[in-house]
Wavefront OBJ file of the C-alpha trace (Angstrom):
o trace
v 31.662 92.721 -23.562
v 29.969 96.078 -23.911
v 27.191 97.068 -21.951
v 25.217 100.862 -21.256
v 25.031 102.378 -18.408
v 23.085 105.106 -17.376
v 25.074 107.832 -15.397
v 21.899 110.169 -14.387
v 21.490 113.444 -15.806
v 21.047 112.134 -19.470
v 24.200 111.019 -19.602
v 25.484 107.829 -20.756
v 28.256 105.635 -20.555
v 29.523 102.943 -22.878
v 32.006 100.417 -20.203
v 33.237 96.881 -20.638
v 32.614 94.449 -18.702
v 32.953 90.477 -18.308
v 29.989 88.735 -20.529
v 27.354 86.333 -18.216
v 27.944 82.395 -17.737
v 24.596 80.419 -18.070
v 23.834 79.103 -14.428
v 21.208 76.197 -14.031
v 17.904 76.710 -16.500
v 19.766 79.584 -18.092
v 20.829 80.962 -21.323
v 23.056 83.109 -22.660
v 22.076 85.563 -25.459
v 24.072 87.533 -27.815
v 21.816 90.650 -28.389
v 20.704 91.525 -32.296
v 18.515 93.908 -31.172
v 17.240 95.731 -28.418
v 14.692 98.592 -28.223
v 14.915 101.455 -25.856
v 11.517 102.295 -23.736
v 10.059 105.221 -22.283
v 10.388 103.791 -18.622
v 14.101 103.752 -19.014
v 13.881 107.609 -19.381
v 12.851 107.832 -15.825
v 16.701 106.187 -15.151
v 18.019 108.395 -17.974
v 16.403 112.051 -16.773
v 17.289 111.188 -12.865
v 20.256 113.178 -10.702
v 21.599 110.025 -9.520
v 23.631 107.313 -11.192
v 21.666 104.253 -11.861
v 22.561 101.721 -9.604
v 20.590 98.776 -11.436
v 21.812 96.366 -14.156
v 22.065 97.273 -17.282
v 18.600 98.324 -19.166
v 17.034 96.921 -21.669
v 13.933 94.646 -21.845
v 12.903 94.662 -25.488
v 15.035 91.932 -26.530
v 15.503 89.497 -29.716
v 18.828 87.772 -30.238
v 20.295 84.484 -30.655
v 21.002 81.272 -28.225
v 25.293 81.642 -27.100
v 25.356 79.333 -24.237
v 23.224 76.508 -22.273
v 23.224 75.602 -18.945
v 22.848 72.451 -16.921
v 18.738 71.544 -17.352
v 17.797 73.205 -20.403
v 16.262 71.029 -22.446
v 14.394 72.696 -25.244
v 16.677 75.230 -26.510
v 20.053 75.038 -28.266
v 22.933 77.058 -29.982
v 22.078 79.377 -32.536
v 18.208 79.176 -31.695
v 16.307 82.278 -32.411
v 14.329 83.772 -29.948
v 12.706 86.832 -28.414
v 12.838 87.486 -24.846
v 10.036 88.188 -22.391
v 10.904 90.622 -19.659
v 9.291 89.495 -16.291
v 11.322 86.557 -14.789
v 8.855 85.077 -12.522
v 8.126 81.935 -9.934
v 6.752 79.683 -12.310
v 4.479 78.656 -9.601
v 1.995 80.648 -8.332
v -1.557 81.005 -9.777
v -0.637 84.100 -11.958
v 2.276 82.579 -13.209
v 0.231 79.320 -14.150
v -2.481 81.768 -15.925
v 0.155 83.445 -18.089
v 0.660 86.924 -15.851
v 3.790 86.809 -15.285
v 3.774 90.479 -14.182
v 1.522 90.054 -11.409
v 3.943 87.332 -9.997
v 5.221 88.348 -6.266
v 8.664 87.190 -7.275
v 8.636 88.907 -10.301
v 11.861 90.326 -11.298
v 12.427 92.735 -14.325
v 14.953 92.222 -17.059
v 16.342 95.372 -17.726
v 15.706 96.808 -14.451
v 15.907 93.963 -11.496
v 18.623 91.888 -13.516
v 20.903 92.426 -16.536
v 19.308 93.994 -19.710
v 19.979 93.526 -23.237
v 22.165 97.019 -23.863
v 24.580 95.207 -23.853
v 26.339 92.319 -26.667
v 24.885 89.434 -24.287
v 22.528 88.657 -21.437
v 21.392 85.731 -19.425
v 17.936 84.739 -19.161
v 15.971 81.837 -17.759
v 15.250 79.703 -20.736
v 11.587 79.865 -20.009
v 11.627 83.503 -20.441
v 12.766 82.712 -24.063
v 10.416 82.277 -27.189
v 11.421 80.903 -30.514
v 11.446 83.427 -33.115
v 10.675 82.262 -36.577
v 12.898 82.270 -39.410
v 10.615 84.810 -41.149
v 10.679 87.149 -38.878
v 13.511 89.840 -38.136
v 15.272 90.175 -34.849
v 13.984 93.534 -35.119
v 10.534 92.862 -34.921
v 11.121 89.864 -32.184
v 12.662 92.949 -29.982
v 9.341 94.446 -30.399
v 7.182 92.047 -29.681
v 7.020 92.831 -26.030
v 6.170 96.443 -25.507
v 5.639 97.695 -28.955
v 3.046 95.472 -29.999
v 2.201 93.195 -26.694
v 1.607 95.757 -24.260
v -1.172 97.700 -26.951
v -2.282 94.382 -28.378
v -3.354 93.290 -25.187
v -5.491 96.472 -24.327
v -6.932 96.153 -27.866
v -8.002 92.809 -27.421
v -9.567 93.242 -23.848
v -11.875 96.107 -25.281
v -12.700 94.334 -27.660
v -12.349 96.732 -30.279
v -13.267 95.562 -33.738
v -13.653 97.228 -37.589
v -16.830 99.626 -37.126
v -14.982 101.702 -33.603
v -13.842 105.061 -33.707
v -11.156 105.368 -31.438
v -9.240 108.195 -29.776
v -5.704 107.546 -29.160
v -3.299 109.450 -27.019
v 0.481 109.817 -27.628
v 2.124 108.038 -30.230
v 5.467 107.423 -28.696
v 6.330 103.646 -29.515
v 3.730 102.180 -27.802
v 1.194 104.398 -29.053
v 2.651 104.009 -32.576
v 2.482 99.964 -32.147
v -1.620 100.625 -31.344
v -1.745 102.854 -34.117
v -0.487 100.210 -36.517
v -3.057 97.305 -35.114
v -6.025 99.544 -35.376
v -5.189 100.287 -38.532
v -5.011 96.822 -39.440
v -8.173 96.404 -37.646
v -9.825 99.076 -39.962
v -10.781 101.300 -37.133
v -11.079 104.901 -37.363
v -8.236 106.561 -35.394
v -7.799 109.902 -33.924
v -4.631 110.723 -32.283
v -3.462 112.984 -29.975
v 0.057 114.220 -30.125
v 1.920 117.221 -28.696
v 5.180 116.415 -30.805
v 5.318 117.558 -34.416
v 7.443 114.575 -35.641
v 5.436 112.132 -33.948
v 2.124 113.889 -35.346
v 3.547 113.346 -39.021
v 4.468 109.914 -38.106
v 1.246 108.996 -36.871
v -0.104 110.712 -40.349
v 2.228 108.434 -42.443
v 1.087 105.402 -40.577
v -2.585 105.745 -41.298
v -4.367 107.861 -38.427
v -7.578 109.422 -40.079
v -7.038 112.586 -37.661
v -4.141 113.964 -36.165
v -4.707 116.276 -33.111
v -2.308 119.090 -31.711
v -3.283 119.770 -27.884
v -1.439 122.965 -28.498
v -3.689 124.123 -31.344
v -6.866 122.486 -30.722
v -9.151 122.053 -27.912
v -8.900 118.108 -28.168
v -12.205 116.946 -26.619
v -13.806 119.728 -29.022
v -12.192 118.711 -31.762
v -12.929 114.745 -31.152
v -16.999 115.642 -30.499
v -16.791 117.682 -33.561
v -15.453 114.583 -35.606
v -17.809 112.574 -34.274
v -20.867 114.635 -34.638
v -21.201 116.131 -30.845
v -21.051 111.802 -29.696
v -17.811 111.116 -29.025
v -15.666 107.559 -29.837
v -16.416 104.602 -29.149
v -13.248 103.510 -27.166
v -10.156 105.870 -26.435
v -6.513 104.336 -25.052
v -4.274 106.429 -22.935
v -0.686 105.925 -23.988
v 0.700 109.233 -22.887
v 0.067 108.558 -19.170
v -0.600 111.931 -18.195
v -3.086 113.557 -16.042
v -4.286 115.865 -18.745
v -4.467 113.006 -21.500
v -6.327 110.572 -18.978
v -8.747 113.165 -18.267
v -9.753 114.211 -21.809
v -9.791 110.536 -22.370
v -12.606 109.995 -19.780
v -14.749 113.179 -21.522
v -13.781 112.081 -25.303
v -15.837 109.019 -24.448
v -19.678 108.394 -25.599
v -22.040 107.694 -23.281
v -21.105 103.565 -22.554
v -18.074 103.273 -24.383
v -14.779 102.290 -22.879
v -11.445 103.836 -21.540
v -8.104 102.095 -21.650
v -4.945 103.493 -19.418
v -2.268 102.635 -20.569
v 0.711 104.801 -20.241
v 1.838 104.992 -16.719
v 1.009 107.489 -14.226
v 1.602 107.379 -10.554
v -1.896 109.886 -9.849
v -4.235 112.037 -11.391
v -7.128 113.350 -10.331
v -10.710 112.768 -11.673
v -14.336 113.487 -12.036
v -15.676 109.932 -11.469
v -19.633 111.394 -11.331
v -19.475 113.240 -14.669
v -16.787 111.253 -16.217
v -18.132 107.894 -16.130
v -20.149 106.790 -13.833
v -22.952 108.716 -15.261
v -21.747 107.700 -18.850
v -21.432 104.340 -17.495
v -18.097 103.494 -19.041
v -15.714 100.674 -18.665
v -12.620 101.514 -17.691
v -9.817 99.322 -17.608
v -5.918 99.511 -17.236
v -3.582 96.834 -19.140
v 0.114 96.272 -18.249
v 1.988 94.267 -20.854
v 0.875 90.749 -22.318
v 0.255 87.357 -21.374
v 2.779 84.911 -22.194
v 0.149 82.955 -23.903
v -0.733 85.663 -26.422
v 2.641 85.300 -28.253
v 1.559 82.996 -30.673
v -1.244 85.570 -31.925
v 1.513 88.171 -31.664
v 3.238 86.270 -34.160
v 0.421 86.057 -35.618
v -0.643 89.640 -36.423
v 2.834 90.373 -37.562
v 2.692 87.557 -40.695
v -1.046 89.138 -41.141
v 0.208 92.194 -41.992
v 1.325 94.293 -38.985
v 4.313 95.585 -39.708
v 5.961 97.444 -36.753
v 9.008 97.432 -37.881
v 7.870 100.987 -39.581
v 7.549 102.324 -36.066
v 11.669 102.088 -35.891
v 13.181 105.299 -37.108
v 16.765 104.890 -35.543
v 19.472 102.219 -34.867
v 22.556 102.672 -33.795
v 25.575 100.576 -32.402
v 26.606 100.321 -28.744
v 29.009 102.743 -29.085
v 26.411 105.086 -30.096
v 24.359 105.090 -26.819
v 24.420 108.360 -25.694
v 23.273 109.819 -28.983
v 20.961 106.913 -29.200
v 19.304 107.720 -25.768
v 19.729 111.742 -26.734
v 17.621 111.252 -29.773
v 14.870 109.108 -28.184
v 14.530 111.320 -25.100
v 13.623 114.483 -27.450
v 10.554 113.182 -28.973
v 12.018 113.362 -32.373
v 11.995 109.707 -32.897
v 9.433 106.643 -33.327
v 11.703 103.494 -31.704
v 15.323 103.760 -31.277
v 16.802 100.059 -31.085
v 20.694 99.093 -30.594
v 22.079 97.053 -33.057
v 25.306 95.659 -32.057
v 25.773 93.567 -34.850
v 25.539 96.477 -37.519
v 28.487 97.528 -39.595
l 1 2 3 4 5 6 7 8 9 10 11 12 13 14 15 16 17 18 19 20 21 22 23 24 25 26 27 28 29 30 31 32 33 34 35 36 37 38 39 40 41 42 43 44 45 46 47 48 49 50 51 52 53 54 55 56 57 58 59 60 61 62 63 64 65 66 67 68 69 70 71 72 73 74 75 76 77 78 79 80 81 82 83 84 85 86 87 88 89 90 91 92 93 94 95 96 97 98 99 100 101 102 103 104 105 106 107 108 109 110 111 112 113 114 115 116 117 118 119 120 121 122 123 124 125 126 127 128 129 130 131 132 133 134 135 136 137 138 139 140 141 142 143 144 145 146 147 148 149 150 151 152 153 154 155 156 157 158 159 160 161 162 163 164 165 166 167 168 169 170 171 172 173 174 175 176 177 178 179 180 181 182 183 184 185 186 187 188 189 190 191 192 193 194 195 196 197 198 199 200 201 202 203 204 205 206 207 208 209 210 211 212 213 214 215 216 217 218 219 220 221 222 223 224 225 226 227 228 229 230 231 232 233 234 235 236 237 238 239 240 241 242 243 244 245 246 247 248 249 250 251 252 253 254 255 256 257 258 259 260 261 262 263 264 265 266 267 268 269 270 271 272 273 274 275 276 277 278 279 280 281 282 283 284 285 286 287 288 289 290 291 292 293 294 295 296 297 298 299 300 301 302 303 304 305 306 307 308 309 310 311 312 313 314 315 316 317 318 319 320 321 322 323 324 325 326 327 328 329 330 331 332 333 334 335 336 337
């Protein structure tokens, strides 16, 4: 079969190699679509080979193979894929976090990903997709819409919230599209150009160019020398986490979501003295999917967020495109003429 692999360097490398069996409580999928992630940049950008399975975690595709003890999922089923294989076990597990799981191993990155025309999963990490739904928007379930849907919902943002959001690469793009459909006024803040007119044509009420504008001037401005209500860090920068923390009012609320190994911060002025709540949210819980599905059939459609899909054979122009910033979500296809 074909699979990607990442050569280091931003180069990439198309190879063949023998498809997965399904081993005990396994499945084998043959990948409709796959979505490439910022995170997989860090592989792409880096001097070294990558030495890990093949990437890709954002995966929707179709039931190939069973092995011994599966018992709720046959041939041809539909399903998305969740990318944390965990214990099962423990007491995060039980509660749905997967990702805080001391087991936990990565799809994409620990084992096999789905660049590639199959991969084998644990059956539990597999949810049905329904027949109304694209593969497409089962690949972004995960990241796209899970990872912002789940900050969303802890802050509890609702209809009358001005909120401040920071880089609209996918997953800023998904939270774009749910606050939207949550009515919410949005300001975003974007250094790219195409990404600023994308977040334009998807509904943001202000678009803001860090290059151009002094942001947290611009967002008091907006909101009559205040500030919003909420504002989510998708960018992951130290910059973009700091003007987050002064874009704030005075006891609203702070969301980081794009990662960042350090920054450095003003806790005093920044919000202990506004008395904000600050949180940080790392994907979903496996027992949001349902509302996932959910918000999708209520309106969200995320599939606009996808400006590029190519074939396979097309991954290094596929990973070229994405890692320029001139893209919303570039997904592989295999299965497209």
């Amino acid at each position: 079969m074909l699979t990607v692999k990442l050569l280091g360097n931003g180069r990439v490398k198309v190879v063949q190699v023998s498809r997965p069996e399904a081993g005990k409580g396994w499945v084998v999928i043959k990948t409709k679509a796959s979505g490439i992630c910022g995170s997989t940049l860090h592989s792409y950008f880096s001097t070294e080979e990558r030495k890990k399975s093949t990437t890709g975690h954002e995966v929707a595709g179709e039931v190939f193979e069973v092995g011994d003890e599966v018992s709720g999922l046959k041939l041809k089923d539909r399903v998305a894929i969740n990318g944390v294989v965990s214990c099962g076990m423990c007491k995060f597990c039980q509660r749905g976090n997967w990702v805080f799981c001391k087991e936990a191993r990565s799809i994409g990155g620990d084992l096999a990903g789905g660049d590639a025309e199959y991969l084998a999963v644990p059956e539990k990490n597999c949810f049905l997709l329904p027949c109304d739904l694209s593969f497409e928007q089962g690949a972004l379930l995960g990241d796209a819409v899970g990872t912002p849907y789940r900050a969303i919902k802890r802050l509890g943002i609702n209809g009358t919230h001005t909120v401040a959001l920071f880089g609209s690469g996918p997953v800023g793009l998904g939270a774009l599209l749910i606050l939207k459909l949550l009515n919410c006024k949005i300001l975003v803040v974007e250094i790219s150009k195409y990404r600023q007119e994308m977040s334009k044509s998807l509904g943001a009420d202000v678009v803001i160019d860090p290059n151009e504008q002094d942001v947290t001037s611009a967002i008091k401005e907006y909101t009559g020398g205040e500030g919003v209500d909420v504002a989510i860090d998708c960018a992951g920068k130290e910059m973009t986490e700091n003007q987050a923390l002064d874009c704030v009012r005075k006891g609203g609320k702070v969301a980081f979501v794009g990662e960042n190994k350090a920054a450095t911060i003003r806790p005093s002025d920044q919000f202990i003295r506004k008395e904000l709540t600050v949180i940080g949210s790392w994907y979903y819980n496996v027992g949001e999917y349902q509302e996932l599905i959910a918000l999708m059939r209520r309106g969200l459609n995320v599939e606009r967020i996808i400006t590029h899909r190519f074939k396979l054979e097309e991954a290094q122009k596929a990973f070229s495109i994405f890692a320029s910033g001139k893209s919303g979500k570039v997904i592989f296809v295999p299965d497209n003429p």
